[in-house]
N, C-alpha and C positions, 0 to 999 in steps of 0.2 A: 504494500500500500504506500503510495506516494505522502511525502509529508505536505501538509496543508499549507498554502502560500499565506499568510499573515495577514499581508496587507489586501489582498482578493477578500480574504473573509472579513477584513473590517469594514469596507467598500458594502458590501452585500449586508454587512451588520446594521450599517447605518441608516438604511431606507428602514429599518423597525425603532427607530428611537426619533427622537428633536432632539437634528442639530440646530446651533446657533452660529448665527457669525456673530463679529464684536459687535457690529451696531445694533444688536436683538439685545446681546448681552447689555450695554451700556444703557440697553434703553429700561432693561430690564430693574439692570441697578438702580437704575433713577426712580421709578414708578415700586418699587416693592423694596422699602428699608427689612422685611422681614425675611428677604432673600438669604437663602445659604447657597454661598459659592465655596464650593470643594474643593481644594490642590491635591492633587492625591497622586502628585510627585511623591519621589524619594526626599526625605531630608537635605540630604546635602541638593540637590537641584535647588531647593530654594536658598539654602545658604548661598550658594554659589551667584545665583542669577534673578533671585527673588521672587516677589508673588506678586498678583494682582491684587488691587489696594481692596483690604474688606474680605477677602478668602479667609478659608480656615484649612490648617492644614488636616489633610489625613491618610497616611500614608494607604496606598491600593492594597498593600498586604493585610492590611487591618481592617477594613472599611466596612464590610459586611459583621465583626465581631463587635465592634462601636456601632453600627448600626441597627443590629439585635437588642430590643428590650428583655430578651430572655439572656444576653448575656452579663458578663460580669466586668467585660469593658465598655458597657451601653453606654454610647454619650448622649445628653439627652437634646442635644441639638439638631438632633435626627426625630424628624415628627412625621405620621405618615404623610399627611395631605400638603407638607410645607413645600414650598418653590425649590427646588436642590438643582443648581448648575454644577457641573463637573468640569474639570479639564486635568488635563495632563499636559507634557509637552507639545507633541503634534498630534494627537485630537486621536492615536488608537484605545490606548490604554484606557480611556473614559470611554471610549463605548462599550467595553464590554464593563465597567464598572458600573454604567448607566443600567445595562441590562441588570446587572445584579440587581441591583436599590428594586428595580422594576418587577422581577422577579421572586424581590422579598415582601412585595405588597406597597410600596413607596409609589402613590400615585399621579404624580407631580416632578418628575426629574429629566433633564434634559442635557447636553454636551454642547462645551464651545469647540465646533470644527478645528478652527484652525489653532486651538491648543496655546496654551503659554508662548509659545516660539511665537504664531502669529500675533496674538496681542501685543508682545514688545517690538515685532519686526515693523507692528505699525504705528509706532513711535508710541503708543498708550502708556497710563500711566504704572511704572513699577514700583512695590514696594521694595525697600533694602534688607531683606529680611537677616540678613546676615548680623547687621548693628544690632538687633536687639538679642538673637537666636544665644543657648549657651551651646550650639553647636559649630564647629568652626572646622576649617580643612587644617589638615596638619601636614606641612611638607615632611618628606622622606630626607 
């Protein structure tokens, strides 16, 4: 059996979710203070390159175990019916994240397409996530 091409299946994933481009997002931001916006990067991604202003972070490995009220990492900033934007870098990794939320009964969740890279590629605003983080890169 042939291994699955990655980006074909995120292509084909995306036609069953909402995508956003930025100006959904931004408009999004502006009209809903009650919005949760997801970075569900790696840690160091945002140390490194930052967030978009008003995310929360939550790493994709964890996301669904903070997002369980039956577990014991439940964050309670995960509601079902709440607005929940996702990204990741370039807009794969949030869609299958999106599917999950989706498939955990979260019925309000959507992906920014063109991912953290596109939001700063188009000059938008970034946070410095790094000035406040106590996590920091350590050279070799």
């Amino acid at each position: 059996m042939a291994i699955t091409d990655i980006f074909k299946q995120v292509a084909e994933e995306k036609k069953n979710i909402q995508n956003l481009d930025i100006e959904d997002l931004k408009r999004e931001m502006a009209e809903n203070p009650d919005l949760l916006l997801l970075d569900i990067r790696e840690i160091q991604e945002l140390v490194d390159l930052g967030t978009i202003p008003g995310a929360v972070h939550c790493a994709r490995g964890m996301m669904e175990f903070w997002a369980s009220p039956a577990s014991p990492y439940f964050r309670d900033y995960f509601q079902e019916d709440r607005r929940t934007v996702l990204f990741c870098a370039g807009g794969g990794r949030s869609v299958f994240a999106t599917q999950a939320l989706t498939a955990m009964g979260y019925s309000n969740v959507a992906h920014l397409e063109p991912g953290f890279n596109g939001w700063a590629k188009s000059n938008e605003s970034v946070k410095d996530y790094g000035k406040t983080s106590k996590w920091v890169r350590r050279s070799s």
